[in-house]
LUMMI-250035 format. One line per 10 residues: number of its first residue (from 1); their letters; for each residue z, x, y of N, C-alpha, C, O, CB. Coordinates in steps of 0.1 Angstrom, whole numbers, plus 2048, in hexadecimal, padded with zeros to 3 digits. Glycine has a CB too. Layout:
LUMMI-250035
NUM	a	Z:X:Y:Z:X:Y:Z:X:Y:Z:X:Y:Z:X:Y; ...
//
This chain:
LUMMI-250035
1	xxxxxxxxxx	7D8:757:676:7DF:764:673:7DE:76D:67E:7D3:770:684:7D9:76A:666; 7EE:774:683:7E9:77C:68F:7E4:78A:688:7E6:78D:67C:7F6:77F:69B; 7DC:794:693:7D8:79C:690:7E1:7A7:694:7E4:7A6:6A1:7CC:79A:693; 7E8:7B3:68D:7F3:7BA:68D:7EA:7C7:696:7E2:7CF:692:7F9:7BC:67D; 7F1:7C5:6A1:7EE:7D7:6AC:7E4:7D1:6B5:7DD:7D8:6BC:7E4:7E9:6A1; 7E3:7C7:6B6:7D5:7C4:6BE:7E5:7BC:6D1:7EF:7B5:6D1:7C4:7B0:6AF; 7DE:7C1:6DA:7E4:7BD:6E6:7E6:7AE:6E8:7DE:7A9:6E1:7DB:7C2:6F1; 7EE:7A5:6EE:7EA:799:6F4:7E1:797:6FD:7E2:79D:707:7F2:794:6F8; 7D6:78B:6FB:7CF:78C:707:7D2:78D:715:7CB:793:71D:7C9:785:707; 7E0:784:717:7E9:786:724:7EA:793:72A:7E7:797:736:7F7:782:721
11	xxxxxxxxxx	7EF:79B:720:7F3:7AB:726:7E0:7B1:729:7DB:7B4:733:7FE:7B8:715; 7DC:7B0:71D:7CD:7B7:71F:7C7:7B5:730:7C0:7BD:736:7C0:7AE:713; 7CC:7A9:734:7C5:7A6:741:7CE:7A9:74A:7CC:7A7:756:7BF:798:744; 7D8:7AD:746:7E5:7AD:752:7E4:7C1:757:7E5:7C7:762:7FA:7A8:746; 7E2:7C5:74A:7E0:7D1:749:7D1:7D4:751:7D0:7DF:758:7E0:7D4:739; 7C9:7CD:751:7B7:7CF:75A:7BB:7CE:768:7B7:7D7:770:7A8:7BF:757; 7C6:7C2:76D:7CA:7BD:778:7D0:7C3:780:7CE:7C4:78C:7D0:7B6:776; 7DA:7C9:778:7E3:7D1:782:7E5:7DC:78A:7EC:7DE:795:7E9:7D2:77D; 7DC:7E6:780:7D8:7F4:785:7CD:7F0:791:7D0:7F6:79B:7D1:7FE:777; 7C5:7EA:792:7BF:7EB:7A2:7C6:7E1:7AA:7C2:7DE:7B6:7AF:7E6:7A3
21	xxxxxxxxxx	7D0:7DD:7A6:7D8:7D7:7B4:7E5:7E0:7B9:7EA:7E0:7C4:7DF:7C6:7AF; 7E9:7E8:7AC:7F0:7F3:7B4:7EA:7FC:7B9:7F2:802:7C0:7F7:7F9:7AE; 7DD:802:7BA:7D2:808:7C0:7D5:7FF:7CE:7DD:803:7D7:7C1:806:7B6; 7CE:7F4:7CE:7CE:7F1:7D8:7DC:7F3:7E5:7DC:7F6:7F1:7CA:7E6:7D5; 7EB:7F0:7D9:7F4:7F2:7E1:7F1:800:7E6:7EB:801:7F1:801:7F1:7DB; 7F4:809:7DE:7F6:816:7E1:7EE:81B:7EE:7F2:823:7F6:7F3:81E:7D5; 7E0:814:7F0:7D7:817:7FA:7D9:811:80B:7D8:815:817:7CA:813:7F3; 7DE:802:803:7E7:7FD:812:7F4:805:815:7F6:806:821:7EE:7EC:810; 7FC:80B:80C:807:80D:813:805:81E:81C:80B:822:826:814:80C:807; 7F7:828:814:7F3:830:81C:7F2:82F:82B:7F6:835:835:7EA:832:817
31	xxxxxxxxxx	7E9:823:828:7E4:81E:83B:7EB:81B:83F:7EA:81E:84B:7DA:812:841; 7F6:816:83D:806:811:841:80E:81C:849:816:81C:852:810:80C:833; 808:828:83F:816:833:840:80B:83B:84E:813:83D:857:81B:840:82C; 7FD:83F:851:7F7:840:857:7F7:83E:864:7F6:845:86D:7F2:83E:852; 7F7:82F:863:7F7:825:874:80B:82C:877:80F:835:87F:7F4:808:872; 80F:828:870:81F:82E:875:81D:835:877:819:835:883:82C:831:870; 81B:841:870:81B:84F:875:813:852:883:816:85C:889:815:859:869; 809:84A:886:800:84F:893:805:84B:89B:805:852:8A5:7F2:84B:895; 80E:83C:89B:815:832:8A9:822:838:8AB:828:837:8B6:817:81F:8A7; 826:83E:8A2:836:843:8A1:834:854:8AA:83D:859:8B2:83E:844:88B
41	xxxxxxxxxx	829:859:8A6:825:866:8AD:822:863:8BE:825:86A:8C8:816:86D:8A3; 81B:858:8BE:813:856:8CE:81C:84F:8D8:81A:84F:8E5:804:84A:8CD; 82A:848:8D0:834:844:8D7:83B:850:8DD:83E:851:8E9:83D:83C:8CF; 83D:85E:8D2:84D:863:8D4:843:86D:8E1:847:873:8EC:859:86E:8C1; 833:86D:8DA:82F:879:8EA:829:873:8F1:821:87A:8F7:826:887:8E9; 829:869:8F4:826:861:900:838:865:906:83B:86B:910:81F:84E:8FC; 841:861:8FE:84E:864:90D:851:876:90F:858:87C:918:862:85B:908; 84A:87A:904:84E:887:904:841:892:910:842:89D:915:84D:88C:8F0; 833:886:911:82B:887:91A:831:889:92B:830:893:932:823:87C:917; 837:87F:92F:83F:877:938:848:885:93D:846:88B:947:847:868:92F
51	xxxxxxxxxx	851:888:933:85C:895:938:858:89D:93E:85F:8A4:946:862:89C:930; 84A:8A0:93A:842:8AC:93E:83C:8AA:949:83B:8B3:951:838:8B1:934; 836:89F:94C:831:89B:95A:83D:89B:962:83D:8A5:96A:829:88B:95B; 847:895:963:854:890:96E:857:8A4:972:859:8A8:97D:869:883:961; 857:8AB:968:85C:8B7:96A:850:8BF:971:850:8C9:978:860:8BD:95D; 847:8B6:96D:838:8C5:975:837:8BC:982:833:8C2:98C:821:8C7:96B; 83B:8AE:983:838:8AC:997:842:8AD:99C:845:8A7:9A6:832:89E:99F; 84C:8BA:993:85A:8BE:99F:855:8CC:99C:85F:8D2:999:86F:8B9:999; 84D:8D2:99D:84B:8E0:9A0:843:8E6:9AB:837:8E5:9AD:846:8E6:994; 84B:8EB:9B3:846:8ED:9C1:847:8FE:9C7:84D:906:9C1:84F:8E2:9CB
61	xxxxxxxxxx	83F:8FF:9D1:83F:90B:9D6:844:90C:9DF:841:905:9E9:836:90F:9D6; 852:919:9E0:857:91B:9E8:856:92D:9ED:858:936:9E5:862:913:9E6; 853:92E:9F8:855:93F:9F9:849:944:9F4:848:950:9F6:861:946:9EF; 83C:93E:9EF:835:944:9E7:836:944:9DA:82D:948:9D3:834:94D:9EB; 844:941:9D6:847:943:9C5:84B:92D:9BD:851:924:9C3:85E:953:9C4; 843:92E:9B0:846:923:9AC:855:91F:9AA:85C:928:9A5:83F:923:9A2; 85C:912:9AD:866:910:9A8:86D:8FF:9A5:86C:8F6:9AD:86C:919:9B0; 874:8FE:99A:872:8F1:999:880:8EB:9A1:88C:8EF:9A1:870:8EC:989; 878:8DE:9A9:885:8DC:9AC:88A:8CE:9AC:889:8C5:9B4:886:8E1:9B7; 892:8CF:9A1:89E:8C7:99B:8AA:8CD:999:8AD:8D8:996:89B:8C3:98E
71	xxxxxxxxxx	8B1:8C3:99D:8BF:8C9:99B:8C2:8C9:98A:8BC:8C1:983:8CC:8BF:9A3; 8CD:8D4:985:8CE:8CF:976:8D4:8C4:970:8D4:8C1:964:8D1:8D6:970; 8D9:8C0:979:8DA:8B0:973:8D3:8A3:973:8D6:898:96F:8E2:8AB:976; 8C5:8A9:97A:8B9:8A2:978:8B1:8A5:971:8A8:89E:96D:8B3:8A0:981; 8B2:8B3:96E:8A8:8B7:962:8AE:8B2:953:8A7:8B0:948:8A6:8C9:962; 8BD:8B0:955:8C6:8AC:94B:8C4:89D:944:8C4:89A:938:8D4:8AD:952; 8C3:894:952:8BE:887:94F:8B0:887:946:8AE:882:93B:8BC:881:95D; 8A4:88F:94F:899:88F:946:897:891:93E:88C:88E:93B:892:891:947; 89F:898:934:89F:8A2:925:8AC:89B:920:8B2:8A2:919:8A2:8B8:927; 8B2:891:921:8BB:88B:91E:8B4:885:90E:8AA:87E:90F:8C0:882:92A
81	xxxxxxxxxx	8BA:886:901:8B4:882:8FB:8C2:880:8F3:8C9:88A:8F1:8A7:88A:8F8; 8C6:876:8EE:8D2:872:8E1:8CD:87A:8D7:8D2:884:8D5:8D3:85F:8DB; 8C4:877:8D0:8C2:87F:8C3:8B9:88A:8C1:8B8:88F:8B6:8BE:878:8BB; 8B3:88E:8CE:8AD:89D:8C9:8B1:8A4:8D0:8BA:8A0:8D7:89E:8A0:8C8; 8AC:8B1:8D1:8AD:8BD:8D9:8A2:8C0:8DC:898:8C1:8D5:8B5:8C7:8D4; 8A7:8C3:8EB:898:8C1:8F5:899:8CF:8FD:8A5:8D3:8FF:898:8B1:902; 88D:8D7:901:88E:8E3:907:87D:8DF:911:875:8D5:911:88F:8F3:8F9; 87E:8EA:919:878:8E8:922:871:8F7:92A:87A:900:92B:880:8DF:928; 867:8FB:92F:867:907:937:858:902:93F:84F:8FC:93A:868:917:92C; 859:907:94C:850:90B:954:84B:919:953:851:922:94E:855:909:95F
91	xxxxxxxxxx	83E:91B:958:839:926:955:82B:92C:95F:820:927:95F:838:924:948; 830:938:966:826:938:96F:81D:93F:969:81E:943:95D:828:93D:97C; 811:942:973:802:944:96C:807:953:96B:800:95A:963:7F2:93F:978; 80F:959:970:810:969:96C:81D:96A:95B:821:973:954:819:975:980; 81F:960:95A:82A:95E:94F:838:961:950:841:964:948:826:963:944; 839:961:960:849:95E:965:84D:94E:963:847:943:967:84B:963:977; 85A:951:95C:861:940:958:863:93D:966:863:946:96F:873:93F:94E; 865:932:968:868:92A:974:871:923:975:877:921:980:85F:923:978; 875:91C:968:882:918:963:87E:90F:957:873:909:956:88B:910:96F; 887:90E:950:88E:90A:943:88E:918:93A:894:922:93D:886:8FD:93B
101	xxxxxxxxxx	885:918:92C:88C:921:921:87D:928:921:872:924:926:893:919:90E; 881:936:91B:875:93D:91B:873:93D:90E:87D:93B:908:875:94B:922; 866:93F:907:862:940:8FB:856:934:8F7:84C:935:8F0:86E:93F:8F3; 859:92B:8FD:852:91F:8FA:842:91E:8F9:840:91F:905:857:917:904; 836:91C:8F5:82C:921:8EF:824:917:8F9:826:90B:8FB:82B:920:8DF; 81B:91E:8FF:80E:911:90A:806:917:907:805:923:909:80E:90D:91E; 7FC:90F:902:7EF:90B:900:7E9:8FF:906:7E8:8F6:8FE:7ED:90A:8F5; 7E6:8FE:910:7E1:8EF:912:7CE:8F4:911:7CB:900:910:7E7:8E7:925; 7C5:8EA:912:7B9:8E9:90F:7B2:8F0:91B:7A9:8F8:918:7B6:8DA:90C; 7B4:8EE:925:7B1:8EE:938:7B8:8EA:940:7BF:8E0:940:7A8:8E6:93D
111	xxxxxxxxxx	7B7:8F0:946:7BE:8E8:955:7BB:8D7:959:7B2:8CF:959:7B8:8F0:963; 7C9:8D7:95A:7CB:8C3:95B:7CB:8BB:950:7CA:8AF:950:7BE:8BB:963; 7CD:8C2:946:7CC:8BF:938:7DB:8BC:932:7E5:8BB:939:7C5:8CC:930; 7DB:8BA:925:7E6:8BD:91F:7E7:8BA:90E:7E1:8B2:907:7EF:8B6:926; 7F3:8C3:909:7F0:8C4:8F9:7FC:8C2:8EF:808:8C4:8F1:7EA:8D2:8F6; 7F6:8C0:8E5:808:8BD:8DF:802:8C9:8D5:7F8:8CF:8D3:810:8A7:8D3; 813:8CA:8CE:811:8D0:8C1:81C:8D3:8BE:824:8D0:8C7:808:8DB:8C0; 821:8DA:8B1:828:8DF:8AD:82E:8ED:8AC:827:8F6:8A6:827:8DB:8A7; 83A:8F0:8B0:842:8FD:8AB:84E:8FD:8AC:856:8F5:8B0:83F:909:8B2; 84F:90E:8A4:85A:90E:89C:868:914:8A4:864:920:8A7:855:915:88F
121	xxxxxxxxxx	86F:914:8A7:87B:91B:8B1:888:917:8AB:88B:90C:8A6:87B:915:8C4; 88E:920:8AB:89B:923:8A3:8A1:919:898:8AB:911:897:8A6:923:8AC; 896:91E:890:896:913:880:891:905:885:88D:900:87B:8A9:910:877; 890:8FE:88D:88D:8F1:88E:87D:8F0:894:878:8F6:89D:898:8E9:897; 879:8E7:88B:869:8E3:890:866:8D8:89E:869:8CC:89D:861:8D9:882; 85F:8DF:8AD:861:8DA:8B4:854:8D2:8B8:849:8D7:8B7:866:8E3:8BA; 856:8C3:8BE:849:8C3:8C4:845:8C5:8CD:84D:8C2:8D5:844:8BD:8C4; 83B:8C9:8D3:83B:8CE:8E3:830:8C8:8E9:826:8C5:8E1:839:8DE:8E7; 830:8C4:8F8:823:8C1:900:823:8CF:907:82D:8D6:906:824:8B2:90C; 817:8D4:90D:814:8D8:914:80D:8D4:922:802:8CF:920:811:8DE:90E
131	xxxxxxxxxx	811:8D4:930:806:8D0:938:803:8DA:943:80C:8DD:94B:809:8C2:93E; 7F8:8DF:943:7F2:8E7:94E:7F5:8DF:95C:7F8:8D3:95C:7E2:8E9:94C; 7F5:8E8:967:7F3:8E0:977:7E9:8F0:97D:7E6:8FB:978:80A:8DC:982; 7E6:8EC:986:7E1:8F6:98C:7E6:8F8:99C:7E3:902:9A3:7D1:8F4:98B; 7ED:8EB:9A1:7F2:8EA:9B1:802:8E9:9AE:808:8E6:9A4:7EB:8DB:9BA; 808:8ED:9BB:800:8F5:9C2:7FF:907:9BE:7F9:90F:9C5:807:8F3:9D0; 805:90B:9B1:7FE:917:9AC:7FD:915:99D:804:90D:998:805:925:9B0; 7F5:91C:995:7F2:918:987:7FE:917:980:803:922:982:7E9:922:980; 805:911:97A:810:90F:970:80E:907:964:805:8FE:962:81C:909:977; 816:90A:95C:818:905:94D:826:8FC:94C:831:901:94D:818:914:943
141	xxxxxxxxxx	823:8EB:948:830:8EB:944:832:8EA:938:827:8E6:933:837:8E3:948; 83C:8ED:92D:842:8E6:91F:84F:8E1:91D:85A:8E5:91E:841:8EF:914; 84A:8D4:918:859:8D1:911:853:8C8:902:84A:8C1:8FE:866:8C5:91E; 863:8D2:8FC:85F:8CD:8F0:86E:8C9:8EA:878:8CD:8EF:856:8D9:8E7; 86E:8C2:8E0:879:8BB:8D6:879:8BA:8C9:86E:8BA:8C4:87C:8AF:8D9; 883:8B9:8C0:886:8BA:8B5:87D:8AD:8B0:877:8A5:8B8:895:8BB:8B2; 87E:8AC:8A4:874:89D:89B:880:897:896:87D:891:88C:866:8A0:88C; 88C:897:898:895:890:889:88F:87E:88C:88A:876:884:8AF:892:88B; 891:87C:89C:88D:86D:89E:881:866:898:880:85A:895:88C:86C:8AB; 878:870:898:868:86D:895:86A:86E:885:863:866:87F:85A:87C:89D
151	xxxxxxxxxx	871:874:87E:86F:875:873:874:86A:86D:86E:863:865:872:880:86E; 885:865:871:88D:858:871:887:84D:872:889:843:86C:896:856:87B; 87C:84E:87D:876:840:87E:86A:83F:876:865:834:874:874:83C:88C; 864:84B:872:859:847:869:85B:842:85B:856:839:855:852:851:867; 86A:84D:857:873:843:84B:873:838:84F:868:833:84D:882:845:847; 87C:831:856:879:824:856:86F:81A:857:871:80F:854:87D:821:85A; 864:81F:85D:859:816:85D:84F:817:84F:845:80F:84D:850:81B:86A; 852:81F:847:84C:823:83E:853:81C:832:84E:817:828:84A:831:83E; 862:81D:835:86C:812:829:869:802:82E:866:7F9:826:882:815:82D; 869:800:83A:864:7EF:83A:855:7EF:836:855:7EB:82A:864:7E6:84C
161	xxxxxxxxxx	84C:7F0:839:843:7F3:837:83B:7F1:824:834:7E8:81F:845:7FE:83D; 842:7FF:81D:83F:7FE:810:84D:7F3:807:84A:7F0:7FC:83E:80F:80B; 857:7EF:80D:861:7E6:803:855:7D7:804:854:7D0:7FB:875:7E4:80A; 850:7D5:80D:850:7C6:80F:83F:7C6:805:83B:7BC:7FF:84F:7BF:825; 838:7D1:804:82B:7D2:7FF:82D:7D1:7ED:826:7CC:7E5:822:7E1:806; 839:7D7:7EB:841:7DB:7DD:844:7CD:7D9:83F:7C9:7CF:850:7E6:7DF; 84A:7C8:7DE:84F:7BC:7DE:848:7AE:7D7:84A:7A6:7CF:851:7BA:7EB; 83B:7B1:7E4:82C:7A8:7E4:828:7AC:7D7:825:7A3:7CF:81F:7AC:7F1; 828:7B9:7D2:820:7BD:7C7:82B:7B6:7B9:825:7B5:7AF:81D:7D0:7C7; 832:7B4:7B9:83C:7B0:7B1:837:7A4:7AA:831:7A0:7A0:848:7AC:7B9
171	xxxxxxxxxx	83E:7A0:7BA:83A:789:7B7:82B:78B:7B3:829:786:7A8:83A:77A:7CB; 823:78F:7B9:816:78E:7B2:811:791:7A3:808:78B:79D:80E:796:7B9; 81A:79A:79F:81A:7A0:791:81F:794:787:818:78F:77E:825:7AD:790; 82B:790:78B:82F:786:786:82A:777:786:82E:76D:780:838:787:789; 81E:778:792:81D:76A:78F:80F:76E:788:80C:765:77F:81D:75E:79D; 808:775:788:7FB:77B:77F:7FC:779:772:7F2:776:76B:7F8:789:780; 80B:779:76C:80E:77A:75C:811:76E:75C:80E:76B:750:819:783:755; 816:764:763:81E:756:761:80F:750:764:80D:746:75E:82D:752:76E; 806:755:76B:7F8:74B:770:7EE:753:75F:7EC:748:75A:7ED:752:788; 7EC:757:75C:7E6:75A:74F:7ED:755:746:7E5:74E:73F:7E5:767:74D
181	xxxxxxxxxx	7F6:755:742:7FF:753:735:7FA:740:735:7F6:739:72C:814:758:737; 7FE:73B:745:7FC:72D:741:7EC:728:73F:7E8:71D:73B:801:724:74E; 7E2:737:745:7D4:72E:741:7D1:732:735:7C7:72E:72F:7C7:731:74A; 7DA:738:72F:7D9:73D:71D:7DE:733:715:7DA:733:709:7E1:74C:718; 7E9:729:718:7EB:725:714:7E5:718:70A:7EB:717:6FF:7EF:727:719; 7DB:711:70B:7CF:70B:702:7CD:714:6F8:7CF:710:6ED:7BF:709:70A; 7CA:723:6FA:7C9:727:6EB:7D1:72A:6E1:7CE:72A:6D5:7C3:730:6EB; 7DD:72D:6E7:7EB:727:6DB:7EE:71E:6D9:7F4:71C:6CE:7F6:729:6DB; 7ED:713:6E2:7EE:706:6DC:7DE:703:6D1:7E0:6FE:6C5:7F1:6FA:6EB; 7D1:706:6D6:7CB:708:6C7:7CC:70D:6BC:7C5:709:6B2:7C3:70B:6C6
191	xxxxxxxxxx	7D6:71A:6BC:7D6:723:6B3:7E1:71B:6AA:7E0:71B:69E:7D9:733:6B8; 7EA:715:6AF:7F1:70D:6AC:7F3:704:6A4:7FA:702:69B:7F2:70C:6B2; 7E7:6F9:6AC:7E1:6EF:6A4:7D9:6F2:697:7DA:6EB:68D:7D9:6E8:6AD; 7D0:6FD:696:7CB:700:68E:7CE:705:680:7C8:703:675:7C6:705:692; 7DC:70F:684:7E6:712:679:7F1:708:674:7FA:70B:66C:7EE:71D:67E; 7F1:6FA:67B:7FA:6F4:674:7ED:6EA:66F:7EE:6E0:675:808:6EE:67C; 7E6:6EB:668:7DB:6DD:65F:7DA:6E3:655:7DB:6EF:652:7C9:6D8:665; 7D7:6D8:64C:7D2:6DA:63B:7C5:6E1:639:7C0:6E6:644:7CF:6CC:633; 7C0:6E3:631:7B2:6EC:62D:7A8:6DF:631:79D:6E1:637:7B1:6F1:619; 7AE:6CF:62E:7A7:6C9:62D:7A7:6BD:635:7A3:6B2:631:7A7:6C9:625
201	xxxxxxxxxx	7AC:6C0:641:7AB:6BA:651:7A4:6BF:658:7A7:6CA:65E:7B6:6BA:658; 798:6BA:65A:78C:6BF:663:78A:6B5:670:77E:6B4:675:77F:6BF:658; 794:6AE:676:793:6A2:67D:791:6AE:68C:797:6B8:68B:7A3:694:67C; 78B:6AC:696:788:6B3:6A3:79C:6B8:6A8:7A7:6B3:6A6:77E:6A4:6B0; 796:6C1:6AC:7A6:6C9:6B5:7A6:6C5:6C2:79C:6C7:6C9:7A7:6DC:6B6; 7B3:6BE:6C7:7BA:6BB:6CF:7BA:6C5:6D7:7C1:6CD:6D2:7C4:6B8:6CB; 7B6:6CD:6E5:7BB:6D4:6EE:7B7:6D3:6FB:7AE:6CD:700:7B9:6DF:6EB; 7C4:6DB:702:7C2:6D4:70F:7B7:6DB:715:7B4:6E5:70F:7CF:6D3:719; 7B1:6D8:71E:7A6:6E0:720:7A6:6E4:730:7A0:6DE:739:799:6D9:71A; 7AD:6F0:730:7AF:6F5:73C:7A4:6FB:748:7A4:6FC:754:7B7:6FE:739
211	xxxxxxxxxx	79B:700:73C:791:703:744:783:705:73C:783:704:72F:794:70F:74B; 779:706:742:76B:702:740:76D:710:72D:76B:70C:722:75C:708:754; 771:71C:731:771:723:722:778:71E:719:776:721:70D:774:730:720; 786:715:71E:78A:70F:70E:782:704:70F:77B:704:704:79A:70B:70B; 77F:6FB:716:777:6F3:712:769:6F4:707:769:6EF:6FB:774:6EF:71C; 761:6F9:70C:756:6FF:701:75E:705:6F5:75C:6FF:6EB:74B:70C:707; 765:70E:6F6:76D:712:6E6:772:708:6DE:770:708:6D1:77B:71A:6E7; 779:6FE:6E5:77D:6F3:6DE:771:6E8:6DB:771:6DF:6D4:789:6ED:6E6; 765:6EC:6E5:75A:6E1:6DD:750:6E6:6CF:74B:6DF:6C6:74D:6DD:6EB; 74F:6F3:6D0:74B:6FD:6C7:756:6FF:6B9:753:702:6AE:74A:709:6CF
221	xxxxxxxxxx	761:6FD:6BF:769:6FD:6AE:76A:6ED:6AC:76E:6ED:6A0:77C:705:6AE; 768:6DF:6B1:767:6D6:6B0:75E:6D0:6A8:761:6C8:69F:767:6D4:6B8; 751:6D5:6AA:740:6D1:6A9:745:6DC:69A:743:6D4:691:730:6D7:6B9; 749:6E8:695:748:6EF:68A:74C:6E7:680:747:6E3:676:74F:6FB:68C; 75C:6E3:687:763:6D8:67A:75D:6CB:678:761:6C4:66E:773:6D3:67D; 752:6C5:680:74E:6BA:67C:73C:6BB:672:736:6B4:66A:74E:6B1:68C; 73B:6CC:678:72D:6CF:66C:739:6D3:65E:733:6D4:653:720:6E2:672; 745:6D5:65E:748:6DB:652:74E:6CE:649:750:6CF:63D:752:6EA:655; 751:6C3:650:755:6B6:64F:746:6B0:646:747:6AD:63A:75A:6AE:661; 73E:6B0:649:72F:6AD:645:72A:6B2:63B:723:6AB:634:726:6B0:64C
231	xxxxxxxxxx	72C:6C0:63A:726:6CA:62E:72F:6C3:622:72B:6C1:617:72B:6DE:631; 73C:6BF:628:747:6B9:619:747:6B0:616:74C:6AD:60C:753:6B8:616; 740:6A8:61F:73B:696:61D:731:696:611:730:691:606:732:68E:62C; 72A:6A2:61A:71C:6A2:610:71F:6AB:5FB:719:6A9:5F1:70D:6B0:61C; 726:6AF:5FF:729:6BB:5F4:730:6AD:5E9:72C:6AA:5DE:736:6CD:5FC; 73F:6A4:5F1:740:69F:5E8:737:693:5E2:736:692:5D6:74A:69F:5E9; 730:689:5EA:726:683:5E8:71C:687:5DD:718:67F:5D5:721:683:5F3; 719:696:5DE:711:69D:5D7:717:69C:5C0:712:699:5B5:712:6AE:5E1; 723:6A1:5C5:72A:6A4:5BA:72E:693:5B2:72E:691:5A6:739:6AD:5C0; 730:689:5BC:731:67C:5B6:728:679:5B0:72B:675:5A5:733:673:5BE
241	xxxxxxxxxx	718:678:5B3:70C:675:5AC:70E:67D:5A0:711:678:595:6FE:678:5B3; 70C:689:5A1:70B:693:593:719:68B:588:716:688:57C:711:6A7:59A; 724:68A:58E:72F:686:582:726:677:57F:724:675:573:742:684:589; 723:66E:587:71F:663:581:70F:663:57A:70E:65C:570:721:658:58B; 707:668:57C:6FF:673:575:702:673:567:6FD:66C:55E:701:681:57B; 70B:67E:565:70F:684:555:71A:67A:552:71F:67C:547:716:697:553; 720:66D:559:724:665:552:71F:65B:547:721:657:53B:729:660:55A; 717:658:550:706:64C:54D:706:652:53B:70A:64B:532:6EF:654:55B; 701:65F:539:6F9:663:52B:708:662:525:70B:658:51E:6EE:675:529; 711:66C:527:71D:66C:51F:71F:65C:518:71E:65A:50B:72A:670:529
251	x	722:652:522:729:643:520:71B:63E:513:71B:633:50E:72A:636:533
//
């Protein structure tokens, strides 16, 4: 007889199972989203590093006064960017521009140094290097660019990334319920066997014995029906003497 409100044991373990393996996803796809985010950052300023050097070993002194010298269609090449927008400014140690845009924010750490960071300029969030020089007179360079690329490619590393882990968590789900249900199976086929016998078929139960706990269950309900096989041997044995007993005086 089933028992009404009570879980399947399948789900009961599926239900224990699952929640720390989506834990676990959720914690891989963090570190996932993490390592992108640090290699996708160290790529775009490592070239965004690069612009700022090519531009600070073209700044030279002429007259006494700093000045860069590229033509602008070499500065054009270097700031050449398909998908962002790229700005740029030199800056002498008295805070006369030297060339590109004025506004641009330097902080570097020390001299010979250099620093990234972020700001904000006409609604769009920029990233910027900064690099100090000190030869041949103290100057500042920056260039900085829009994120749409950095943000594009972290989407996408973050969509391959979490689909294929989603995925994994799937098939695994499903084979967790298909791999339980079949090692459950022995106990519906006992429950089975057991609900289709007479009151008074006590012969040992047939089951397959998948593993070491149905085995013992099925040797324990086995060994029961062959003490309860015995108790009725004896009970009717018992009852036969007694009738031939009170036959004896009757006759």
């Amino acid at each position: 007889m089933r028992s009404e409100g009570l879980r399947p044991l399948s789900s009961r373990l599926l239900r224990q199972v699952l929640p720390p393996l989506a834990l676990t996803w959720l914690a891989g796809t963090g570190v996932a989203v993490g390592i992108a985010y640090n290699f996708t950052q160290r790529a775009f300023d490592r070239s965004l590093l690069e612009d700022a050097y090519v531009i600070a070993s073209n700044v030279q002194l002429r007259d006494g006064r700093l000045e860069l010298a590229m033509t602008r269609d070499e500065v054009s090449r270097v700031m050449f960017d398909v998908v962002e927008r790229m700005q740029f400014s030199v800056t002498a140690a008295d805070g006369r521009l030297v060339a590109g845009v004025r506004g641009l924010p330097s902080a570097p750490p020390r001299p010979g140094a250099f620093r990234f960071h972020e700001v904000g300029r006409d609604g769009a969030v920029l990233r910027s290097v900064s690099v100090h020089r000190d030869s041949p007179l103290p100057f500042d360079v920056v260039v900085a660019e829009t994120t749409h690329a950095r943000g594009q490619t972290l989407e996408r590393l973050i969509w391959l990334s979490v689909l294929p882990q989603a995925s994994l968590l799937v098939v695994l789900a499903a084979w967790l319920r298909r791999t339980i249900r079949t090692e459950l199976q022995p106990l519906a086929q006992l429950e089975d066997a057991l609900g289709s016998r007479g009151a008074s078929d006590l012969a040992p139960v047939q089951v397959r014995q998948s593993s070491r706990e149905v085995a013992t269950l099925a040797a324990a309900l086995n060994d029961l029906l062959a003490r309860l096989d015995r108790s009725l041997r004896g009970q009717r044995e018992f009852a036969g003497n007694v009738a031939h007993e009170l036959r004896t005086p009757l006759a």
